[in-house]
C-alpha positions as CSV (number, residue, x, y, z in Angstrom):
1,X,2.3,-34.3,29.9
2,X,3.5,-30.7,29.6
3,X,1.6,-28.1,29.8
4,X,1.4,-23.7,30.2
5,X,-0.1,-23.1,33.4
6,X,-2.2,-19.9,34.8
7,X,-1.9,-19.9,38.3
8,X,-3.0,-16.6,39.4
9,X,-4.3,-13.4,37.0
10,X,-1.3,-11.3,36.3
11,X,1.5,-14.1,37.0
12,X,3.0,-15.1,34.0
13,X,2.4,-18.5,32.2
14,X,5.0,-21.3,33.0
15,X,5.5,-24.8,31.9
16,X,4.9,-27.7,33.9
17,X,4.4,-31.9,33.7
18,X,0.9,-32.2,34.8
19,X,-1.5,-35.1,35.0
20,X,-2.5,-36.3,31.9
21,X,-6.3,-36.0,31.2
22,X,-8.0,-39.6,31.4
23,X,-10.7,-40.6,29.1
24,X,-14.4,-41.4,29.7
25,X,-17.3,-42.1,27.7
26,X,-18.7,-39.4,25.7
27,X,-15.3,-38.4,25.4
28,X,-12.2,-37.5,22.5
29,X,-8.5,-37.3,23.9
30,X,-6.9,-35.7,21.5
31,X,-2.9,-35.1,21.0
32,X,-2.6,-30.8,20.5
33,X,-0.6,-30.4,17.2
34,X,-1.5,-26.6,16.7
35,X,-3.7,-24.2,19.4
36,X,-4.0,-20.6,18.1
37,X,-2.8,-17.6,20.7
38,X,-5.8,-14.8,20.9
39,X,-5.0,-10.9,20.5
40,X,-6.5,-10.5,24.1
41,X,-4.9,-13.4,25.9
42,X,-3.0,-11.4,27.7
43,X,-6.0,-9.1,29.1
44,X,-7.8,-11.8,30.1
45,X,-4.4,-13.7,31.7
46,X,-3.6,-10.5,33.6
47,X,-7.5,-10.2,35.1
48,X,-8.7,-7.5,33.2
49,X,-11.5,-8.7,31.1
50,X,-13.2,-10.2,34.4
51,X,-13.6,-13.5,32.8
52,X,-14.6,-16.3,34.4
53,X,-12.0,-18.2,35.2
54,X,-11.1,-20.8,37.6
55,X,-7.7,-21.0,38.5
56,X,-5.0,-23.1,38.2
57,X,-5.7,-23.7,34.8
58,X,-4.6,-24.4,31.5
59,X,-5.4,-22.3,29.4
60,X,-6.0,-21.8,25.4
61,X,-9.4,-21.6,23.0
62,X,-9.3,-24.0,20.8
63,X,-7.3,-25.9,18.6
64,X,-6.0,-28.8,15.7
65,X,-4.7,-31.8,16.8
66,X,-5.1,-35.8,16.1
67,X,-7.1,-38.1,17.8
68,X,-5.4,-39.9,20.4
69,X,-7.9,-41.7,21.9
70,X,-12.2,-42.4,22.0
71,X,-14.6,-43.4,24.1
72,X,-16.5,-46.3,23.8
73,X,-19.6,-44.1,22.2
74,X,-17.9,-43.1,19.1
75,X,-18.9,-44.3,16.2
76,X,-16.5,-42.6,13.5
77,X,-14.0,-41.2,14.6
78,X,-10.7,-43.1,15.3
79,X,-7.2,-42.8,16.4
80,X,-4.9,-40.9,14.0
81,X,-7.7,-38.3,12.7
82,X,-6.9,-35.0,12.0
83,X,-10.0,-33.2,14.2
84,X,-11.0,-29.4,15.2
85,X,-11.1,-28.6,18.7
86,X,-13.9,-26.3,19.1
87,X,-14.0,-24.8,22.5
88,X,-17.6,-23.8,22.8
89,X,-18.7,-26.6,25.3
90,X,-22.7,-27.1,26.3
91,X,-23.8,-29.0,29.2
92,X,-26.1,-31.9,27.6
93,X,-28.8,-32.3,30.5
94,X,-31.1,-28.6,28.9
95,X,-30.7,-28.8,24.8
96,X,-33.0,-25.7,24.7
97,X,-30.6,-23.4,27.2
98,X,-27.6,-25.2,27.9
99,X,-25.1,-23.9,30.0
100,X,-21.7,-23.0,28.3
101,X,-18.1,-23.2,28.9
102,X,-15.7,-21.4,26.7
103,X,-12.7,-24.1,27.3
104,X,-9.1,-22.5,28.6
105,X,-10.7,-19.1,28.4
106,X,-14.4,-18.2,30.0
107,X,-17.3,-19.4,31.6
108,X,-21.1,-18.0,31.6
109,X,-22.8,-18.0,34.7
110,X,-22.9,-20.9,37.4
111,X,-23.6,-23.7,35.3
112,X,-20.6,-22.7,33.1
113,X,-18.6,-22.9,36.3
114,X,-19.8,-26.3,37.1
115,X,-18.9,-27.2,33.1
116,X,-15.1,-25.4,33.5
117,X,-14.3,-27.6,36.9
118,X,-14.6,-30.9,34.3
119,X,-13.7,-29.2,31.1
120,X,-11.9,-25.8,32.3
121,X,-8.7,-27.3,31.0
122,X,-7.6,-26.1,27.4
123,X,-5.2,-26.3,24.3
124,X,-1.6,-25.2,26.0
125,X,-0.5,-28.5,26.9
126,X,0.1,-31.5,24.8
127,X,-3.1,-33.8,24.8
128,X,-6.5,-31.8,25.0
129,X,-10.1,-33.8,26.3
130,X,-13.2,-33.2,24.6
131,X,-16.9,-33.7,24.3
132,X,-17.3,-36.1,21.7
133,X,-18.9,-33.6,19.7
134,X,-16.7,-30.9,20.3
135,X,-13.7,-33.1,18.3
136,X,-14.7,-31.9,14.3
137,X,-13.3,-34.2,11.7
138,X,-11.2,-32.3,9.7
139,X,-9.9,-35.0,6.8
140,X,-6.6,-35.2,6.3
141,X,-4.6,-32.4,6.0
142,X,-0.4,-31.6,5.6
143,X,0.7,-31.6,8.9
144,X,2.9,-28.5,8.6
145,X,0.2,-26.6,7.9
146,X,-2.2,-27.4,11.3
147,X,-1.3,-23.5,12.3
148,X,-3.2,-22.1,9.6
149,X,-5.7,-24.4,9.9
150,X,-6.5,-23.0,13.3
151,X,-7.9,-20.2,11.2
152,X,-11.3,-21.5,11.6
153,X,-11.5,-21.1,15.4
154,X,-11.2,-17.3,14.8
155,X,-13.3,-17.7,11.5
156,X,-16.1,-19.5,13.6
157,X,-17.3,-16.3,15.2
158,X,-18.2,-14.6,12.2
159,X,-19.7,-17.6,10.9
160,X,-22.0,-17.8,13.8
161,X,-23.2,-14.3,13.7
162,X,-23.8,-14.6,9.8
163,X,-26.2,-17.8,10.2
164,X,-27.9,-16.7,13.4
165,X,-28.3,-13.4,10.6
166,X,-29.7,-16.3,8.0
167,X,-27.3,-14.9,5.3
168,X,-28.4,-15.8,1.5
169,X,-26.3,-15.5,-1.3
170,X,-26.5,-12.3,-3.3
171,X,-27.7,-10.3,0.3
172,X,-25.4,-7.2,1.1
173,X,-23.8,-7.2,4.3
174,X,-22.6,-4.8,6.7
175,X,-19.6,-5.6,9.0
176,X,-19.3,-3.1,11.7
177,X,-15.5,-3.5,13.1
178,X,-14.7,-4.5,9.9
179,X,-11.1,-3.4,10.4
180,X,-11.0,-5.7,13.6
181,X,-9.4,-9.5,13.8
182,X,-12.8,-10.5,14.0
183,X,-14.2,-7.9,11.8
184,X,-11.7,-8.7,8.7
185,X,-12.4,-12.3,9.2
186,X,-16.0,-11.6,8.9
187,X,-15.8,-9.6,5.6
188,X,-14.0,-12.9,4.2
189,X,-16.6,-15.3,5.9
190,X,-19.5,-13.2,4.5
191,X,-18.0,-13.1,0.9
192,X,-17.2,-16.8,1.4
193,X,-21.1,-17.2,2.3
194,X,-21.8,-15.9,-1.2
195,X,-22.9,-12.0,-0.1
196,X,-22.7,-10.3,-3.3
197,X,-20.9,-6.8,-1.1
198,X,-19.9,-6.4,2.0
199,X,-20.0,-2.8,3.4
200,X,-16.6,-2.2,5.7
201,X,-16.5,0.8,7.9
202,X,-14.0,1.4,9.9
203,X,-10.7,4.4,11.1
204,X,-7.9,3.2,10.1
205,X,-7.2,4.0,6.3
206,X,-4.7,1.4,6.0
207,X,-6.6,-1.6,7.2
208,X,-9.5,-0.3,4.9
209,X,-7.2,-0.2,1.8
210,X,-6.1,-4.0,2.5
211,X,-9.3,-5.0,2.8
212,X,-9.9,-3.3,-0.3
213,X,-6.8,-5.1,-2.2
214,X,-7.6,-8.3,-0.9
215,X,-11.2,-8.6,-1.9
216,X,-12.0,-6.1,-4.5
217,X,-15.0,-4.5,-6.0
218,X,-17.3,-7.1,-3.4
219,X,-15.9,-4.7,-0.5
220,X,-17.2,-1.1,-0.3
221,X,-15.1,1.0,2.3
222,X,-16.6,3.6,4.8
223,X,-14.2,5.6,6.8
224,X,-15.9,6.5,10.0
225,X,-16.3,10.2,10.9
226,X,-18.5,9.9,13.8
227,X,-20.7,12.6,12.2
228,X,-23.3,10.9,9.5
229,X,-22.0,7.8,9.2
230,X,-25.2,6.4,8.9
231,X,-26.1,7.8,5.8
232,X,-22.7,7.4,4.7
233,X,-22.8,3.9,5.1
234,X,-25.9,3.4,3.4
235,X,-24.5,5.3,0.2
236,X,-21.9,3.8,-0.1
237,X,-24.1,0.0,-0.7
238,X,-24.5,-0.9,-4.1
239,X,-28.3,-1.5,-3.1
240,X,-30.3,-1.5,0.4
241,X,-27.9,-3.6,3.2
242,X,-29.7,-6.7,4.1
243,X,-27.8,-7.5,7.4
244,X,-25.8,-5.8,9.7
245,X,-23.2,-7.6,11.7
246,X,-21.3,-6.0,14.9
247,X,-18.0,-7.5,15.8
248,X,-16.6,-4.5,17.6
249,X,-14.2,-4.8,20.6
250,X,-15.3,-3.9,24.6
251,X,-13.0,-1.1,24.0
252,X,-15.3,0.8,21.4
253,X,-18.2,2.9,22.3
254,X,-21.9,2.4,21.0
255,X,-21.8,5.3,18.4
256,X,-20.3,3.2,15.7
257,X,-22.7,0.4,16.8
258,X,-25.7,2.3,16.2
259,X,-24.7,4.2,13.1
260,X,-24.2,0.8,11.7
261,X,-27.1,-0.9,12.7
262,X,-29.5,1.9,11.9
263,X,-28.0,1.4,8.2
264,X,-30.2,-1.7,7.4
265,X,-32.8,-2.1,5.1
266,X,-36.6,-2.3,6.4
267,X,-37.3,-5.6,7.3
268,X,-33.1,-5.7,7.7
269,X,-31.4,-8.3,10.3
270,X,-29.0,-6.9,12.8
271,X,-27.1,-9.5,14.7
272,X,-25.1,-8.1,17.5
273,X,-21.7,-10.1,18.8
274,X,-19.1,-8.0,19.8
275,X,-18.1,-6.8,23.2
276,X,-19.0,-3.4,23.3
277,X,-20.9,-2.5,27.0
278,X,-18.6,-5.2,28.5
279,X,-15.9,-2.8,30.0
280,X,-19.5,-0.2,31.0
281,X,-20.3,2.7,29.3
282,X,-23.4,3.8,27.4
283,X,-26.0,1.3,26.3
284,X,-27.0,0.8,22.6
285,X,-30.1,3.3,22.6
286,X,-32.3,2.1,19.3
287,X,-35.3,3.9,18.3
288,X,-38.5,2.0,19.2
289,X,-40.8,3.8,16.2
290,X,-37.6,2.5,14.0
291,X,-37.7,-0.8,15.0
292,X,-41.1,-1.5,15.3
293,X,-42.3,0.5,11.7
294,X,-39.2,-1.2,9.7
295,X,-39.9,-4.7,11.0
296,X,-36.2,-4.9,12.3
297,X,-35.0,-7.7,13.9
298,X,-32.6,-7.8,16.5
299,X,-30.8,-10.3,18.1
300,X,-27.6,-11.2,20.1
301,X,-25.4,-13.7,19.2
302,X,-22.7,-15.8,21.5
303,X,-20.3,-18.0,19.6
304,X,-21.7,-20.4,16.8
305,X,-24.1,-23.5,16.9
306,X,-22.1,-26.8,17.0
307,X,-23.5,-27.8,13.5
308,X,-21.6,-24.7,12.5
309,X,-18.2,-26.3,12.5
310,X,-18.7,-28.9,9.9
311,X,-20.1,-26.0,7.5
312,X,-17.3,-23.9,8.0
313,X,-15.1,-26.8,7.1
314,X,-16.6,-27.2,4.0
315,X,-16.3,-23.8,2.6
316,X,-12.2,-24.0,3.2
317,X,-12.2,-27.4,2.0
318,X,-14.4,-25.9,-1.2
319,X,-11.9,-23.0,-1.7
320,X,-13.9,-20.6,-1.1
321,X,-12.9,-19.4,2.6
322,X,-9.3,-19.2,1.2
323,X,-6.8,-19.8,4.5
324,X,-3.8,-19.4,2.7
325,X,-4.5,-15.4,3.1
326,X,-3.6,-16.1,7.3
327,X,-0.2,-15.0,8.2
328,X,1.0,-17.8,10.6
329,X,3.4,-17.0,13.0
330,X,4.3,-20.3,15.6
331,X,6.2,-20.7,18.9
332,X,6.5,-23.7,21.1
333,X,5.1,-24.4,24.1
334,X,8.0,-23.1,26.1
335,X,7.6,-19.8,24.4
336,X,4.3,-19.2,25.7
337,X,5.2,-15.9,27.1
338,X,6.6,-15.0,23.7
339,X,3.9,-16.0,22.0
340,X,1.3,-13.8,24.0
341,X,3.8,-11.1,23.4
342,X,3.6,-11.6,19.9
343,X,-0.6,-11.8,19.8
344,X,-0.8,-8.9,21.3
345,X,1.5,-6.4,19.9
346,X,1.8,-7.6,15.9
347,X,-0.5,-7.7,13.4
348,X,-3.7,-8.8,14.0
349,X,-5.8,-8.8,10.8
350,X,-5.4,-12.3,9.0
351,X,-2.9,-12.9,11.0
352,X,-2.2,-16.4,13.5
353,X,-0.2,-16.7,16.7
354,X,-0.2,-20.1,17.3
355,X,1.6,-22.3,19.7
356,X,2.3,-26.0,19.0
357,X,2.6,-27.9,22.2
C-alpha cells in the first residue's frame, strides 16, 4: 500500500509502497478515506515538540475510513462500514491505568513505547489497523463529505475535558484559549452539551468577533489584558461560571491560565488540558486557602474516555454539534508536504486540513 513516511525529525514526508498491515484478532483494518492534518504537525515532524516518537513511521492522528476487514472477535461491525478512527489507543492488560499511545503522533511513557512498536503506525497511508474498539461506527454517511467528518477527532478533545468537568445543561462555562483550534471547537462542543453561556477570553479581536457571529448571545467575549482579567471574566458571566476549561497551547504562559481558573464559582470544576508548561516556563501557582475554602476541584485531563466517541457521534448526528460550520480544505496523499504547509500557515479556527490517501 502507499503510504507518507517520517524517516527522521526535520526530513520531509515522502511517499512510499510499504507493507500492508495484516490483521489479527482484536483487530479492525480499515481502508483510510479521509485523515485530518493537525496545526502542529509540522512541529512535531521537525522534532520540536519532543514527542515520542519512534521512527520510521507513518504518521497521522486519526481518521474516517471504511472497514476493510475484522477479526474473528467482532461482533458488529462488518466490511463496508463507515467507522471513526480514534487514535487514543490503551493497552488492555491494566483497565484502571492503562498505558496510552497516541497513534501516528505520540507516546506516554514506556508502556506507550511498547504500544507505538505494534500500533505506532497512523492514518497517512491507505489502509489504517485498529483496536477493535478504537474503529467507532459512524452510520452511513455521503462519502464526499468524510473530510468534514473528521471534525470530530479535533472535536473529541473538548469533549473530553467537558465530561471529565461533568458538564450539565444550563451550567456556564469558561473556555480559556477560546480563540484557539481547540479552544473555538470547545466553545461549540460546550454549547452543543447544552451550557446555557460560554465565557470566551481571548487577544485577538477578530477571532472573538466570529465567535460572537457564529454563536450569539450564548457566547460572552473577554478580551484579555493581562491586568484584572480575572474579575473581568467573572463580570462578564451572566451568573457565577460553573466550570473552567483550559485548552491553551505550550506556547502560552500561565497568567491567562490562572486568571481563568481563579474565575470559577465556589465549589466550581477546573479541568486543565492544554499544553501550557510543556515547552518549560513557570508552573501554574494556585492559592491553597482558595482552593481548599471554595471546595475547588482540580483535575488534569489527557484526551477523552473511549465511551466518549459514540456520544460525540450522536450530538452531530442530532444536529446539535453542527459540522457544516468546518472549512474543509483536502489534498492527496502525494501532497502531504502541501498539506502540512497548509495546516500550519491558514486558518485554523473551524477549519480542516485533511488528506485523503
Amino acid at each position: 500500500m502507499r503510504a507518507a513516511l517520517l524517516e527522521e525529525f526535520g526530513k520531509p514526508l515522502s511517499v512510499h509502497e510499504v507493507p500492508a498491515p495484516v490483521l489479527g484478532t482484536g483487530e479492525v483494518l480499515v481502508d483510510v478515506v479521509a485523515a485530518p492534518v493537525l496545526p502542529y504537525a509540522a512541529e512535531v515532524f521537525r522534532g520540536d515538540r519532543n514527542y515520542q516518537l519512534t521512527l520510521p513511521v507513518v504518521p497521522g492522528a486519526g481518521a474516517v475510513g471504511r472497514v476493510r476487514a475484522t477479526g474473528p472477535d467482532a461482533t458488529r461491525l462488518a466490511a463496508g462500514d463507515w467507522v471513526l478512527c480514534d487514535p487514543v489507543i490503551r493497552a488492555r492488560d491494566d483497565a484502571r491505568t492503562p498505558d496510552i499511545t497516541l497513534q501516528g503522533l505520540s507516546a506516554r511513557g514506556e508502556g506507550g513505547l511498547v504500544l507505538q512498536r505494534y500500533f505506532g503506525h497512523g492514518a497517512y497511508a491507505e489502509q489504517l489497523l485498529l483496536p477493535t474498539e478504537n474503529a467507532i461506527p459512524l452510520g452511513p454517511i455521503d462519502p464526499a463529505e468524510a473530510g468534514r467528518w473528521t471534525a470530530l477527532t479535533l472535536c473529541l478533545v473538548p469533549y473530553g475535558g467537558l465530561l471529565a468537568a461533568d458538564l450539565r445543561p444550563g451550567e456556564t462555562v469558561l473556555v480559556s484559549g477560546a480563540t484557539g483550534n481547540f479552544g473555538s471547537t470547545g466553545v461549540a462542543v460546550a454549547l452543543a452539551m447544552g451550557a446555557a453561556c460560554v465565557v470566551a477570553p481571548g487577544r485577538d479581536e477578530a477571532a472573538l468577533a466570529d465567535l460572537q457571529r457564529r454563536f450569539g448571545a450564548r457566547v460572552r467575549t473577554v478580551r484579555l489584558t493581562g491586568d484584572g482579567d480575572t474579575a473581568r471574566l467573572g463580570a462578564a458571566a451572566p451568573g457565577p461560571i460553573d466550570v473552567v476549561l483550559d485548552l491553551l497551547p505550550p506556547s502560552a504562559s500561565t497568567a491567562p491560565v490562572r486568571a481563568a481558573a481563579m474565575a470559577v464559582r465556589e465549589y466550581g470544576r477546573v479541568v486543565l488540558m492544554g499544553g501550557v508548561g510543556m515547552l518549560g516556563g513557570d508552573d501554574l501557582a494556585l492559592p491553597y486557602p482558595w482552593l481548599m475554602r471554595n471546595s475547588v476541584t482540580v483535575r488534569g485531563q489527557w484526551m477523552a474516555p473511549r465511551t466518549a466517541n459514540a456520544g460525540l457521534i450522536a450530538l452531530a448526528r442530532a444536529g446539535l454539534l453542527d459540522l457544516g460550520q468546518f472549512a474543509v480544505t483536502e489534498f492527496a496523499l502525494d501532497e502531504i508536504g502541501a498539506a502540512l504547509d497548509h495546516a500550519a500557515s491558514g486558518r485554523t479556527r473551524f477549519a480542516l486540513t485533511v488528506v485523503r490517501p
